[in-house]
N, CA, C and O of each residue as an XYZ file, in Angstrom:
740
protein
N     -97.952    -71.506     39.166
C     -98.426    -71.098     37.851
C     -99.948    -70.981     37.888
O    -100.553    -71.947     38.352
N    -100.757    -69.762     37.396
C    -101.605    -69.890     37.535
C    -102.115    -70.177     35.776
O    -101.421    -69.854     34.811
N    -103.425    -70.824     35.696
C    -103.819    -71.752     34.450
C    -104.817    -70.302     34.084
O    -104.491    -69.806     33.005
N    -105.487    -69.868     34.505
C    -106.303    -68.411     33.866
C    -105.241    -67.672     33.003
O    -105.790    -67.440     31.927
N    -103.865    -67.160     32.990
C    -103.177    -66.560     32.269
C    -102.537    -67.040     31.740
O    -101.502    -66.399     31.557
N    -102.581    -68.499     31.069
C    -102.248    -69.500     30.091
C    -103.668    -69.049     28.835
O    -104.872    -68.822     28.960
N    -102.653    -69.094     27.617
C    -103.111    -68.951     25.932
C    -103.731    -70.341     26.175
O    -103.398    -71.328     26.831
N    -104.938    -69.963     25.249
C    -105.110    -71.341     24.725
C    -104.431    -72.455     24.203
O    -104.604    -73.604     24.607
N    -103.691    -72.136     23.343
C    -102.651    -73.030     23.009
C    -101.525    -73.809     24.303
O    -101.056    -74.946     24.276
N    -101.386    -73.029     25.071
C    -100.527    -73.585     26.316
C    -101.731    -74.356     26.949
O    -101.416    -75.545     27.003
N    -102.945    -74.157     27.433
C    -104.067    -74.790     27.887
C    -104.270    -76.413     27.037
O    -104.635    -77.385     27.698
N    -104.064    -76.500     25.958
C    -104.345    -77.394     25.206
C    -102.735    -78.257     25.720
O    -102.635    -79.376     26.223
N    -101.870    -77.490     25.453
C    -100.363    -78.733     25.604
C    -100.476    -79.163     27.144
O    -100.059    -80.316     27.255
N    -100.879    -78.652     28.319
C    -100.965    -79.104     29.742
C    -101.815    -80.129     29.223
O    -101.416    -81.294     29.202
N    -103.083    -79.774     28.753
C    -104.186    -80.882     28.881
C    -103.774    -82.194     28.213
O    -104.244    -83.173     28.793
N    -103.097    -82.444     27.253
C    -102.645    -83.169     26.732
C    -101.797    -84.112     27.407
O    -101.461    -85.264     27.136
N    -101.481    -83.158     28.562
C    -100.317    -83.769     29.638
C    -100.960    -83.902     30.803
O    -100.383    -83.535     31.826
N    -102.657    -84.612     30.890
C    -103.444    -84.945     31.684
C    -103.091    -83.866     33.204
O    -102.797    -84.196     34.353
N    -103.257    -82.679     32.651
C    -102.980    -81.540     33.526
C    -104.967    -81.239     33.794
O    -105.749    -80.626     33.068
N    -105.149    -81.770     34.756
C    -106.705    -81.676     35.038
C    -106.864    -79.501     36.000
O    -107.789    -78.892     36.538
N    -105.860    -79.271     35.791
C    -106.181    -77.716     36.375
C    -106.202    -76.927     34.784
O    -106.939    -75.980     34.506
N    -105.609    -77.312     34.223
C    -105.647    -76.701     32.715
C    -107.114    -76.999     32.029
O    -107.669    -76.208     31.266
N    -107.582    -78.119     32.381
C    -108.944    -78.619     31.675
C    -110.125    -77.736     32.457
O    -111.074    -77.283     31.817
N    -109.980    -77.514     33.987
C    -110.985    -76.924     34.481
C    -110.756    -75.405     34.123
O    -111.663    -74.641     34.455
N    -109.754    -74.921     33.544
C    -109.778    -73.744     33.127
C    -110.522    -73.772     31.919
O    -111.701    -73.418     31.949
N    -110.071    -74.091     31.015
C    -110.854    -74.585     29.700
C    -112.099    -74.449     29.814
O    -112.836    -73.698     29.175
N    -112.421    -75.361     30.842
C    -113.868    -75.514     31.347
C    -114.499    -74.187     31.663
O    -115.512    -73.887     31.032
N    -114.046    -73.393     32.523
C    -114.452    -72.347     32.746
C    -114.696    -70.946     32.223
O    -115.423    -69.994     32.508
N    -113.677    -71.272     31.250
C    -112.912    -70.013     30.344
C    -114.614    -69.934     28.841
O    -115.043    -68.893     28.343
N    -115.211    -71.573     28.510
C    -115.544    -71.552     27.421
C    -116.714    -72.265     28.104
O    -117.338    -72.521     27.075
N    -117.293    -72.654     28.856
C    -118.837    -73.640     29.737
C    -119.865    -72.076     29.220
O    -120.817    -72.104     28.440
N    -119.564    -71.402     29.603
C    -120.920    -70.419     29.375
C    -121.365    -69.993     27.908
O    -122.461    -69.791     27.385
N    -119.878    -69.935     27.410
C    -120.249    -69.389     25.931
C    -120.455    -70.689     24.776
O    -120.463    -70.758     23.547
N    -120.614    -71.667     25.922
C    -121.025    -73.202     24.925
C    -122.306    -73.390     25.351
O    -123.000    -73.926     24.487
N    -122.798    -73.173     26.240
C    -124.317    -73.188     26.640
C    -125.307    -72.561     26.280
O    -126.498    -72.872     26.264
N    -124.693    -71.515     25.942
C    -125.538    -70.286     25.071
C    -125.717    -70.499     24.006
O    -126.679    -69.887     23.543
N    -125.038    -71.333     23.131
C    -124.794    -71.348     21.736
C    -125.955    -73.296     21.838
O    -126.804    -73.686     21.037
N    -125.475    -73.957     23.038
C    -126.227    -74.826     22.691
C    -127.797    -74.582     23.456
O    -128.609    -75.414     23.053
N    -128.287    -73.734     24.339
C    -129.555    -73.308     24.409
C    -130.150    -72.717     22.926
O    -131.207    -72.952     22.340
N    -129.057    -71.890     22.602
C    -129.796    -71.054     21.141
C    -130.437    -72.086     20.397
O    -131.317    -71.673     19.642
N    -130.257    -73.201     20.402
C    -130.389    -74.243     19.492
C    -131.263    -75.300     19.823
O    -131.963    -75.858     18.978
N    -131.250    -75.589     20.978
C    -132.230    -77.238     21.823
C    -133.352    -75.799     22.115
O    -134.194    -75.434     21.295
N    -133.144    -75.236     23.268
C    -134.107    -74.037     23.324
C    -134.715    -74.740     24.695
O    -135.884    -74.765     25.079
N    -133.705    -75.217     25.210
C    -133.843    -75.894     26.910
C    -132.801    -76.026     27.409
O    -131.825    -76.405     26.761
N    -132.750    -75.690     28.938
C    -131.654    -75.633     29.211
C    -131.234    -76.667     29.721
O    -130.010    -76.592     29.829
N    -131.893    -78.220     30.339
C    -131.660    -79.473     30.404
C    -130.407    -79.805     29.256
O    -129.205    -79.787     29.519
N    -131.043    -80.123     27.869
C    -130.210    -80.182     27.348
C    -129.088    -79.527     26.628
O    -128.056    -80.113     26.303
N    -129.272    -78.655     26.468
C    -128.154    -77.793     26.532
C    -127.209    -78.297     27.411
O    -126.264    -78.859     26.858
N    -127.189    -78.249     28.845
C    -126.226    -78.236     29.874
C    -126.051    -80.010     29.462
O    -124.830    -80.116     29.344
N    -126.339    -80.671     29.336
C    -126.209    -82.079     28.843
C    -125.494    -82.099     27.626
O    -124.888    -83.166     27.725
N    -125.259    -81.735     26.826
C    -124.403    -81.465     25.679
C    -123.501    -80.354     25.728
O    -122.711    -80.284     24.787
N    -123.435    -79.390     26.693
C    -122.041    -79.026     26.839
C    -121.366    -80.171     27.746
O    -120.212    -80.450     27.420
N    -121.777    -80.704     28.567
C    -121.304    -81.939     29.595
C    -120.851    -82.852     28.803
O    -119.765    -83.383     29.037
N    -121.577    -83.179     27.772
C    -120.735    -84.410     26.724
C    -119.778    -83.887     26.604
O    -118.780    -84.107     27.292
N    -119.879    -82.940     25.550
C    -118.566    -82.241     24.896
C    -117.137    -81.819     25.885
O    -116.019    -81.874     25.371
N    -117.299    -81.456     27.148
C    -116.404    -81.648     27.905
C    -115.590    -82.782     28.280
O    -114.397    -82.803     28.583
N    -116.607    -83.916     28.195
C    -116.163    -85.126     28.859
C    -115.433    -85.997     27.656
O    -114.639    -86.894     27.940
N    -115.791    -85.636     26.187
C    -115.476    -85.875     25.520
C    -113.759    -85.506     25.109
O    -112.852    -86.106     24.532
N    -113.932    -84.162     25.776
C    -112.487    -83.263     25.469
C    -111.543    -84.235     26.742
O    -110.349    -84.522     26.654
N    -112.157    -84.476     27.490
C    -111.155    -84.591     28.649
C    -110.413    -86.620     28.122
O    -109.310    -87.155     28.223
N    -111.711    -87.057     27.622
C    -111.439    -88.159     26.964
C    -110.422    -88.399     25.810
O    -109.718    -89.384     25.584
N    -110.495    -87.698     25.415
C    -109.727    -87.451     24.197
C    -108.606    -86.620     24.038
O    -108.060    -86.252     22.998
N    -108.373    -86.407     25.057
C    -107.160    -85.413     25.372
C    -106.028    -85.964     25.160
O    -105.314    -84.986     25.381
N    -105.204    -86.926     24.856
C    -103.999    -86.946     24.335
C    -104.179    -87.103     22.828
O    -103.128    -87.069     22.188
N    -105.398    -87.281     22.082
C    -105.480    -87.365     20.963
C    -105.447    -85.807     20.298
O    -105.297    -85.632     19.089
N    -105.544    -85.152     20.876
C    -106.467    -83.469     20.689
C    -105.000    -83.203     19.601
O    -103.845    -83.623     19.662
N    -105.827    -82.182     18.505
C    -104.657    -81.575     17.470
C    -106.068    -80.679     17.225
O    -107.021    -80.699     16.447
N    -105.555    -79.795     18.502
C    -106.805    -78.406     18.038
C    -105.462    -76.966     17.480
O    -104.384    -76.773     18.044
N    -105.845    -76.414     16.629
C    -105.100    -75.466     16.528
C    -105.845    -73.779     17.008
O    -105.104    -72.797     17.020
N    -107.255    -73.654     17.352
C    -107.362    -72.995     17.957
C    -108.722    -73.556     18.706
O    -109.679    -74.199     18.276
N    -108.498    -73.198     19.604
C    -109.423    -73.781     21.503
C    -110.868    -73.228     20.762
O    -111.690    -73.918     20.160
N    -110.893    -71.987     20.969
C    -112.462    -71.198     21.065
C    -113.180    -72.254     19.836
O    -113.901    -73.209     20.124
N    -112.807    -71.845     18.408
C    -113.434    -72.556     17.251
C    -113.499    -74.308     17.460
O    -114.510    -74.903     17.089
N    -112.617    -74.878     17.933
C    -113.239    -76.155     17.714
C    -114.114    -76.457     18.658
O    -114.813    -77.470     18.679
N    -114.090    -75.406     19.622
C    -115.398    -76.080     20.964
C    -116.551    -75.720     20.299
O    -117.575    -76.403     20.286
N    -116.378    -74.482     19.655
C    -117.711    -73.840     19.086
C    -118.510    -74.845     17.712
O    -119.703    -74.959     17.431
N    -117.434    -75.382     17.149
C    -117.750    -76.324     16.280
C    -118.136    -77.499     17.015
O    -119.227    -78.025     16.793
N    -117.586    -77.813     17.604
C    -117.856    -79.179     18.398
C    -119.424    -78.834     18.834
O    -120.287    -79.364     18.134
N    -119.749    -78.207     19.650
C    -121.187    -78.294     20.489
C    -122.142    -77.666     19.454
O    -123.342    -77.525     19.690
N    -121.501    -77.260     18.186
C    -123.084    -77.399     17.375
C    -123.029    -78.794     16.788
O    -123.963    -79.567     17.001
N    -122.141    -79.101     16.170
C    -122.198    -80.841     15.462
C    -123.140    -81.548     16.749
O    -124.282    -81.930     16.492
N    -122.621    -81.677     18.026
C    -123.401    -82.646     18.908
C    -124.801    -81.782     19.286
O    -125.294    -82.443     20.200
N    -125.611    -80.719     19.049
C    -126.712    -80.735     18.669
C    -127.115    -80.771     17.596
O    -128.164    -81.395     17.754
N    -127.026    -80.494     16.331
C    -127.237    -80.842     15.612
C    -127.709    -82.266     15.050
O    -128.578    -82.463     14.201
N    -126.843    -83.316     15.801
C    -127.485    -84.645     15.597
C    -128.194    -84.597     17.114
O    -129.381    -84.892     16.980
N    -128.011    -84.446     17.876
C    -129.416    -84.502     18.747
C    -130.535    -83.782     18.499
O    -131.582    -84.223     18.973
N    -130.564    -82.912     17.953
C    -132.081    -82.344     17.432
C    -132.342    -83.841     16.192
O    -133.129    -84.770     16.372
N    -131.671    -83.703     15.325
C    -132.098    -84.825     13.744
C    -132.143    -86.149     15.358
O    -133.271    -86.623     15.222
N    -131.696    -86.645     16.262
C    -132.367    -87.482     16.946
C    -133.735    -87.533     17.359
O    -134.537    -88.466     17.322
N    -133.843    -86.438     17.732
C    -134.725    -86.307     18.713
C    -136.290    -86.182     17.621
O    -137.426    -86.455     18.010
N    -135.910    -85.703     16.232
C    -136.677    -85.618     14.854
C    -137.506    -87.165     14.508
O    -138.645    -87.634     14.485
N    -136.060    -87.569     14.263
C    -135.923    -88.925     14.363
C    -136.794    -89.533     15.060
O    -137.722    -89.858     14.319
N    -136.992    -89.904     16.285
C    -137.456    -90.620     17.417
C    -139.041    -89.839     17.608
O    -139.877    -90.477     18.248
N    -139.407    -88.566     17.091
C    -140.594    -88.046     17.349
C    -141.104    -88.618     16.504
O    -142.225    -89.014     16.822
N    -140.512    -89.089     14.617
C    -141.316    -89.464     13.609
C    -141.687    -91.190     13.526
O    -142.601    -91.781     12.950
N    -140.297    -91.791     14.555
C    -140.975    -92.882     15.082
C    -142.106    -93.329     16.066
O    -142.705    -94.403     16.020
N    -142.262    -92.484     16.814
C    -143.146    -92.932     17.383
C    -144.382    -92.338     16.911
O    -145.429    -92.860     17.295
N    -144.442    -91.215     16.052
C    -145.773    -91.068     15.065
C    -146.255    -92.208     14.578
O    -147.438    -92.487     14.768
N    -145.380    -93.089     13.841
C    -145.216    -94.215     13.026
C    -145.784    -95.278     14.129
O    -146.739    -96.001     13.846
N    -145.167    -95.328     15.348
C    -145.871    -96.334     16.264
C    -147.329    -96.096     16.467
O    -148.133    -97.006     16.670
N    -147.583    -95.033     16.413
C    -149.030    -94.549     17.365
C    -149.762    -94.999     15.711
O    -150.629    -95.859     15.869
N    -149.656    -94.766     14.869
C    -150.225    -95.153     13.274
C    -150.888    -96.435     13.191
O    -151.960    -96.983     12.935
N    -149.423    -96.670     13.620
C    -149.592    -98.074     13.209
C    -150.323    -98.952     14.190
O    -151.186    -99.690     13.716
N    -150.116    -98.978     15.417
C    -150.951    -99.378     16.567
C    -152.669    -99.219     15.763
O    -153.437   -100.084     15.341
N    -152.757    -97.894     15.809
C    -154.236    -97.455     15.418
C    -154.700    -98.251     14.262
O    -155.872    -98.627     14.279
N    -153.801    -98.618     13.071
C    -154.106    -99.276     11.841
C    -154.198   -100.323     12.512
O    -155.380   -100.516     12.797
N    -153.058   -101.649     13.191
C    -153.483   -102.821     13.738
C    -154.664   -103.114     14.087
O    -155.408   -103.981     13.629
N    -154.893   -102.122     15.195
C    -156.196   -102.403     15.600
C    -157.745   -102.726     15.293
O    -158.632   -103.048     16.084
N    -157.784   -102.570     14.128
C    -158.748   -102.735     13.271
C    -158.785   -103.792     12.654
O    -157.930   -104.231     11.885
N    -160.263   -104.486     13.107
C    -160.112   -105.753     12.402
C    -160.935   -105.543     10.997
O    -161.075   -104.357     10.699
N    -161.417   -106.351     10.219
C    -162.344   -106.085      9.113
C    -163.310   -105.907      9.064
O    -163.859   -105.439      8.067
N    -163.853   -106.196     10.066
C    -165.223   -105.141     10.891
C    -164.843   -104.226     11.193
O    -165.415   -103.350     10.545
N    -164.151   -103.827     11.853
C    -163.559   -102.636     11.962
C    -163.545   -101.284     11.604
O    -163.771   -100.196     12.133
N    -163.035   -101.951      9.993
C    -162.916   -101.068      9.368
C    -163.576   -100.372      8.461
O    -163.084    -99.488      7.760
N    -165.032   -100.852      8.443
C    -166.040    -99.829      8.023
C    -166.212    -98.943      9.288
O    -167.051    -98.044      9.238
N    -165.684    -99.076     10.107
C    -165.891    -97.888     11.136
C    -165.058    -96.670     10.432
O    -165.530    -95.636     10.904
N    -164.178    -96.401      9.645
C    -162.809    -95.486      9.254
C    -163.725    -94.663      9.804
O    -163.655    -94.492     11.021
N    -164.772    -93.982      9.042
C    -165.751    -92.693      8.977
C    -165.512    -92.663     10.233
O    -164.465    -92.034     10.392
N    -166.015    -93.081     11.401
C    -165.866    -92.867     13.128
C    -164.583    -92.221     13.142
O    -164.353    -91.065     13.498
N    -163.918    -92.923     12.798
C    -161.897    -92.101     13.382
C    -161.567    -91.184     12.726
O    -160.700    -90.445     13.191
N    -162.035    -90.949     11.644
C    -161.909    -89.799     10.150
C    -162.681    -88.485     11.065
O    -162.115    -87.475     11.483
N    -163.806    -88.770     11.184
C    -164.557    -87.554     11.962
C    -163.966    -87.634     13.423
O    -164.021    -86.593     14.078
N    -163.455    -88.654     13.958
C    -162.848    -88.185     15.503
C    -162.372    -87.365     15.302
O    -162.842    -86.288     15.667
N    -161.289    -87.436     14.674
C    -159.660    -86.962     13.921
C    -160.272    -85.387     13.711
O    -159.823    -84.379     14.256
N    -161.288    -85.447     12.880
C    -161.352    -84.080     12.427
C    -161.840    -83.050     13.676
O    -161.384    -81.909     13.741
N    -162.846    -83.583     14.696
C    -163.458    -83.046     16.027
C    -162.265    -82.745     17.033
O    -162.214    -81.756     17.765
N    -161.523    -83.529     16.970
C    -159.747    -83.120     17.720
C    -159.305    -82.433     17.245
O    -158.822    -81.548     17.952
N    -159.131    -82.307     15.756
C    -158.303    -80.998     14.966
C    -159.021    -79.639     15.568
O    -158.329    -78.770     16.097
N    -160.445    -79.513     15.454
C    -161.395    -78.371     15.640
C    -161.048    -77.878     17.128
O    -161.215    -76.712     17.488
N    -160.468    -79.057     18.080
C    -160.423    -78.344     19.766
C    -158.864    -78.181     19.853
O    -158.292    -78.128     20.941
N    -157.959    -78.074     18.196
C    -156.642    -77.430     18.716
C    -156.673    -75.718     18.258
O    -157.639    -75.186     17.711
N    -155.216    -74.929     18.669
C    -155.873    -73.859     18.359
C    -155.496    -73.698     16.390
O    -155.012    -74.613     15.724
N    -155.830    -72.507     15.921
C    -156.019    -72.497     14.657
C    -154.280    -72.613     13.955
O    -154.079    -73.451     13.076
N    -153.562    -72.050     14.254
C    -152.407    -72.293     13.853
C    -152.037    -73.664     13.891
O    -151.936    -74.279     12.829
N    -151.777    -74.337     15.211
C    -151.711    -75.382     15.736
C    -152.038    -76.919     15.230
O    -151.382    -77.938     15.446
N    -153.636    -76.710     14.260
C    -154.135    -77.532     13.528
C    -153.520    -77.271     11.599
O    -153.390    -78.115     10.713
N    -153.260    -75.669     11.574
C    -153.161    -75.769     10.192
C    -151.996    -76.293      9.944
O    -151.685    -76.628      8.801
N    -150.918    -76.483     11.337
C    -149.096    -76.506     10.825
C    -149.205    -78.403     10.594
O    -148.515    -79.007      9.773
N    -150.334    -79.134     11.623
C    -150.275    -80.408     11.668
C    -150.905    -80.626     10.326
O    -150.145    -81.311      9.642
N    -152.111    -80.273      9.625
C    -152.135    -80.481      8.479
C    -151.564    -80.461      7.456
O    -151.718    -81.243      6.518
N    -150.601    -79.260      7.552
C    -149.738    -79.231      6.251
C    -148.552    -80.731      6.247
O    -148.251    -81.519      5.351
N    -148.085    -80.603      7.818
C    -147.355    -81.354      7.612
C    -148.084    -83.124      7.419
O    -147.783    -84.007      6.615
N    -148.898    -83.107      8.298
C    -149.136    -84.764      7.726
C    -150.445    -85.123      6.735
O    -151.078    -86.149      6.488
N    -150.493    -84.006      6.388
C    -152.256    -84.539      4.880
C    -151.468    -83.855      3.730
O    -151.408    -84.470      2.665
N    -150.778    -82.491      3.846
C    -150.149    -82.513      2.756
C    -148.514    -82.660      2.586
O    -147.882    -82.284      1.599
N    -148.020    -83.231      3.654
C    -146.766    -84.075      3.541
C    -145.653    -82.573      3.642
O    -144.537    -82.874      3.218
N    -145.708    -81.641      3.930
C    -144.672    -80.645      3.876
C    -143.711    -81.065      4.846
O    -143.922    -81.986      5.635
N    -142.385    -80.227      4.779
C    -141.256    -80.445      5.792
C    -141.445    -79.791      6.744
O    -142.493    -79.155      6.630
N    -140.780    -79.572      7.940
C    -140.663    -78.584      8.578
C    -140.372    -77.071      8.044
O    -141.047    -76.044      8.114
N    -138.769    -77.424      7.338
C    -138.989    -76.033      6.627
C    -139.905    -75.213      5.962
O    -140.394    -74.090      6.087
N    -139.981    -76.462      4.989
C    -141.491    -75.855      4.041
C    -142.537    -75.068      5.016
O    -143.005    -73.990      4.648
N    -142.900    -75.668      6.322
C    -144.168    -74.610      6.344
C    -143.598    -73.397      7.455
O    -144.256    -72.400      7.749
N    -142.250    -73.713      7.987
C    -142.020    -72.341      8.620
C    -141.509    -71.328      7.848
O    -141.196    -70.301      8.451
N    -141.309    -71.377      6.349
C    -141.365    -70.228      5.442
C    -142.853    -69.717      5.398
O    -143.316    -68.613      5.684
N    -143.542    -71.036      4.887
C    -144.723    -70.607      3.922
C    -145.649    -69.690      5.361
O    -146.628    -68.954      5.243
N    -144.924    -70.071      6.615
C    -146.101    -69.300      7.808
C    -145.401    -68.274      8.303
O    -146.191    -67.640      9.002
N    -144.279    -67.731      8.324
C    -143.392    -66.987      8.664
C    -143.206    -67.672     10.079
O    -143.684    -67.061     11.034
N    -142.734    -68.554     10.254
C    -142.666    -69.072     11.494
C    -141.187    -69.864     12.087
O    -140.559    -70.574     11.302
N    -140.824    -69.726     13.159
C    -139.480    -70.790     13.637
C    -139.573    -72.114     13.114
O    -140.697    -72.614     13.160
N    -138.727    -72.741     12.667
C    -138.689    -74.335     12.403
C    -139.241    -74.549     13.853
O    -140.365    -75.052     13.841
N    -138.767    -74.311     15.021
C    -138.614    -74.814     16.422
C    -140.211    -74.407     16.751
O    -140.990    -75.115     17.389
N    -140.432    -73.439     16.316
C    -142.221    -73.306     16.743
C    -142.973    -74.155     15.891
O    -144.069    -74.495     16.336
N    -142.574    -74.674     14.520
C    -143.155    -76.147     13.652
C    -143.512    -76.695     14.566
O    -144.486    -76.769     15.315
N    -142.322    -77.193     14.377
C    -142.159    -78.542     15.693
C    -143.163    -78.482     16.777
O    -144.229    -79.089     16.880
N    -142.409    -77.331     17.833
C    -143.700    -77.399     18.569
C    -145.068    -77.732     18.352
O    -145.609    -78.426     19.213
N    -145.687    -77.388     17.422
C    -147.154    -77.012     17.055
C    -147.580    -78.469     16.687
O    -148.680    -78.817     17.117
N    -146.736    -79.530     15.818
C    -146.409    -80.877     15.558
C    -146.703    -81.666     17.129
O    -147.663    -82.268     17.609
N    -145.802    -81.427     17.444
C    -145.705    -82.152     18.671
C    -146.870    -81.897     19.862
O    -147.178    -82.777     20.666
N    -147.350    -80.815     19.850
C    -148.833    -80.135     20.633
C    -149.798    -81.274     19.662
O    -150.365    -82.280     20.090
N    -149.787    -80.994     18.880
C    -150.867    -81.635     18.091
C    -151.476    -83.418     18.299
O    -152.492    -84.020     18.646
N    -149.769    -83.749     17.714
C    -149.754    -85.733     18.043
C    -150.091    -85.756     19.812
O    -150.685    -86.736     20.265
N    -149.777    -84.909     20.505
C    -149.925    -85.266     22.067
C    -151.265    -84.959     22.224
O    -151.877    -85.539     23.121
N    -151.921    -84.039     21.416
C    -153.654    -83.906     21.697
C    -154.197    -85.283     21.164
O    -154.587    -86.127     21.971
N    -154.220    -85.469     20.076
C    -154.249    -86.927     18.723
C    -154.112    -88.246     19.858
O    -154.869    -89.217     19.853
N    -153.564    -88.146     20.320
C    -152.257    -89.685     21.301
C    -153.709    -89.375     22.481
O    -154.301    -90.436     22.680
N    -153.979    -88.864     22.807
C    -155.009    -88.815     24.334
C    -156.245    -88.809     23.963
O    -157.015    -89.547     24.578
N    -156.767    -87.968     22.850
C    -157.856    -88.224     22.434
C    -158.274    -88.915     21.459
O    -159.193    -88.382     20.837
N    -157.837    -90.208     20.987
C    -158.063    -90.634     19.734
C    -157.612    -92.601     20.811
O    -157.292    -93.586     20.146
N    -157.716    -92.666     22.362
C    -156.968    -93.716     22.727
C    -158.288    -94.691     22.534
O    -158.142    -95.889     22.773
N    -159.510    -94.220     22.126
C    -160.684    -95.332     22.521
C    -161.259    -96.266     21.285
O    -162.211    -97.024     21.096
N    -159.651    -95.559     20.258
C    -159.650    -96.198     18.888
C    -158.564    -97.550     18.999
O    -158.600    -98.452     18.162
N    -157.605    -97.547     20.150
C    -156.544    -98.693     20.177
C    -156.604    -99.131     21.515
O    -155.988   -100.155     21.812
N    -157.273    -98.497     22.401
C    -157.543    -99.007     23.586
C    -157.719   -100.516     24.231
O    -157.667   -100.890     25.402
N    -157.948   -101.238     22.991
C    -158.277   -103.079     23.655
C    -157.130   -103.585     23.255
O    -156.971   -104.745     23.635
N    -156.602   -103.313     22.869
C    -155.346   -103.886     22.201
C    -153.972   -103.667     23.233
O    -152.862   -104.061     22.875
C-alpha cells in the first residue's frame, strides 16, 4: 500500500493506529505549506521550522486522541495558534526585560544619584539623536507616549513586525550605550 494515495481522512485513521508511514506522509504532504504560513508570521526561518517541528511532534503525540475531520484546516489552524502565542511570548519576554533594564537603571541610583537624572535624560536624548530618524520616532511613540504596536504601525503606515523591529533596534542601542549608568552595580 502506498501512503501518498491515501485521503486524508484514511491518513488520519492509520495514524491513529500508530502507523508511523502514514504520519511521515502527513509530514510531507503538509511540512512546506506549514512553514510558509509559519515564516509569513515569525519572519525567520529558525523559528518557523521550530514550530512546524512542535506541531508535528505534537500530532504524532497525540495521535490516538486526534478527532480531526479535515487534515489540511486543522494543521493550518494549529501552526498559527502555536505562533501566535510565540510571537505574544516572545512580546512578552521583550517587555520584560525592558522592565529589567529600567529597573536595574532606577536601582542604581542612590540619592546622590539622583540629582544626576539631567546626565541620563540628556544621555538618553544624545542616543536617540545617533538612531536613525524613523527608528527613534517609533521608540518614542511607543515608550514617552505609551502607544501600542498597532497604534503606531497605522499612524506610520508601517508593519507591526517593522514596529517591533525599530523597538527592539532601539532598546539594543539604549542597553549598550546607556551601560555607564548601571555599570557598578
Amino acid at each position: 500500500m502506498k501512503h501518498s494515495q491515501l485521503s486524508d481522512e484514511q491518513l488520519i485513521d492509520f495514524l491513529k493506529r500508530d502507523d508511523k508511514k502514514a504520519f511521515e506522509e502527513i509530514y510531507h504532504r503538509y511540512w512546506y505549506k506549514l512553514f510558509g504560513v509559519a515564516y509569513h508570521e515569525t519572519g525567520t526561518k529558525e523559528e518557523a521550522e521550530e514550530l512546524v517541528h512542535d506541531l508535528f511532534e505534537s500530532l504524532w503525540l497525540k495521535r490516538e486522541q486526534l478527532n480531526i475531520r479535515f487534515l489540511s484546516a486543522y494543521l493550518v489552524v494549529s501552526i498559527k495558534h502555536l505562533t501566535t502565542n510565540y510571537i505574544k511570548s516572545q512580546i512578552t519576554n521583550r517587555k520584560f526585560q525592558e522592565y529589567i533594564i529600567f529597573h536595574e537603571i532606577r536601582q542604581s541610583f542612590s540619592t546622590e544619584e539622583i540629582v544626576h537624572f539631567a546626565d541620563l535624560s540628556k544621555a538618553v536624548d544624545e542616543v536617540l539623536k545617533k538612531l536613525p530618524e524613523k527608528t527613534c520616532e517609533v521608540f518614542k511613540m511607543s515608550r514617552f507616549e505609551n502607544q501600542s504596536v498597532k497604534d503606531i504601525a497605522q499612524r506610520l503606515a508601517l508593519s507591526e513586525k517593522a514596529v517591533e523591529y525599530h523597538i527592539t533596534k532601539s532598546l539594543k542601542v539604549l542597553r549598550e550605550n546607556l551601560k555607564v549608568y548601571h555599570a557598578d552595580n
